[in-house]
C-alpha positions in Angstrom: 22.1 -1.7 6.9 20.4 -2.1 10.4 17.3 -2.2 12.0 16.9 1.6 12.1 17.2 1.8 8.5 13.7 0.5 8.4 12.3 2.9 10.6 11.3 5.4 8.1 7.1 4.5 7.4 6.9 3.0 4.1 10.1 0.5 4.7 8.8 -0.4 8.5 5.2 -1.0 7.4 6.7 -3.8 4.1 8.9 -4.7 6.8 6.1 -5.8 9.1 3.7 -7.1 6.6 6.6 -9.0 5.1 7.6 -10.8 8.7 4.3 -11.3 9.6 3.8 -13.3 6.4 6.9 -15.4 6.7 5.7 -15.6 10.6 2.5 -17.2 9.7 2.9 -18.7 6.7 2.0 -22.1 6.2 -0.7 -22.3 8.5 -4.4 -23.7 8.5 -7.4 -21.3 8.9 -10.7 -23.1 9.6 -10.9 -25.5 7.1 -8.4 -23.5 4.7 -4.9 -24.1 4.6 -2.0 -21.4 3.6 0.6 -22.4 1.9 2.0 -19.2 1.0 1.5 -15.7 0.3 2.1 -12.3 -1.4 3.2 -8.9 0.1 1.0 -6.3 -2.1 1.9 -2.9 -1.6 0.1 -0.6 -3.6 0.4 3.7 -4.0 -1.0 6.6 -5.9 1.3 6.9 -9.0 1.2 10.6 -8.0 2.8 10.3 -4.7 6.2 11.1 -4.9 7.1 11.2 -1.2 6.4 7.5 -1.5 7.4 6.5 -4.9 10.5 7.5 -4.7 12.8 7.3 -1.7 13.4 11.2 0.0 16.5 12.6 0.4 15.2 13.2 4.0 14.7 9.5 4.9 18.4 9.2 4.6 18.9 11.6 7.9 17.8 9.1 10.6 18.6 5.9 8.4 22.4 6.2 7.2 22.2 2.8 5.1 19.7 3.5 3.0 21.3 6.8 1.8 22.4 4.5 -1.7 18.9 4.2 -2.5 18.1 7.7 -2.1 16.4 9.3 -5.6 15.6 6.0 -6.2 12.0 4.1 -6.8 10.7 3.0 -3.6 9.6 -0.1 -5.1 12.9 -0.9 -6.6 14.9 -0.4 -3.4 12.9 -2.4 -1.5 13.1 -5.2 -3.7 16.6 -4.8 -3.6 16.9 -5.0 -0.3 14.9 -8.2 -0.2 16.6 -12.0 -0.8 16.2 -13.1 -4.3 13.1 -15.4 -2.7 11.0 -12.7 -1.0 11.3 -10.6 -4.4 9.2 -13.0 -5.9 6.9 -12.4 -3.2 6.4 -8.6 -3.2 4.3 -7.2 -5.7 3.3 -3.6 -6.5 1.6 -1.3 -8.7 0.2 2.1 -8.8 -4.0 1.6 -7.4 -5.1 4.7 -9.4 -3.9 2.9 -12.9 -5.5 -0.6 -11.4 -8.6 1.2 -11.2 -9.0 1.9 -14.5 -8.3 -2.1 -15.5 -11.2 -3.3 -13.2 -14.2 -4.5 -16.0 -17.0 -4.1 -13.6 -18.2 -0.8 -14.5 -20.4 0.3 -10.9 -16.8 -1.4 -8.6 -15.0 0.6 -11.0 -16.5 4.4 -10.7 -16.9 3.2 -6.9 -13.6 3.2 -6.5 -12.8 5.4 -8.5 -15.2 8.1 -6.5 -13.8 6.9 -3.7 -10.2 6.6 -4.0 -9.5 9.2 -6.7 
């Protein structure tokens, strides 16, 4: 796997968010310090061009064809050390929705979003 491999949207943009977090974690904001963090990556259970890795991603990025048919969330975990897996977390936003006990931030996002 190399660099390229990432290059494909969804794997660059964890990719970044993930570095960018490791970059800047710990650090002190204000009068706040960061002592660590969470990646949160969250998609439409609907969306199939994300949620599951295209056979088409494979073209430009050669080492991630073993992952192709595969959950998106599940290969990039896989592709993460053992530490930064328990640092990712995903879900599904339009099932989250539905969880949210505030009834007006609910159908607001759900009007929104949906």
């Amino acid at each position: 796997m190399g660099l390229q491999d990432f290059s494909t949207d969804h794997f660059y943009q964890l990719l970044r968010m993930t570095l960018l977090a490791r970059k800047t974690t710990p650090m002190k904001v204000g009068d706040i310090q960061v002592e660590d963090y969470r990646v949160v990556h969250l998609s439409h259970s609907g969306n199939d061009k994300i949620n599951v890795v295209q056979p088409e991603y494979a073209k430009y990025c050669p080492g991630i064809q073993g992952v192709v048919g595969k959950g998106f969330y599940e290969a990039w975990k896989g592709m993460l050390a053992s530490e930064e897996q328990k640092k990712f977390v995903a879900a599904h936003w339009d099932r989250g929705i539905k969880s949210i006990k505030n009834a007006s931030l609910r159908e607001y996002l759900a009007e929104r979003y949906e």
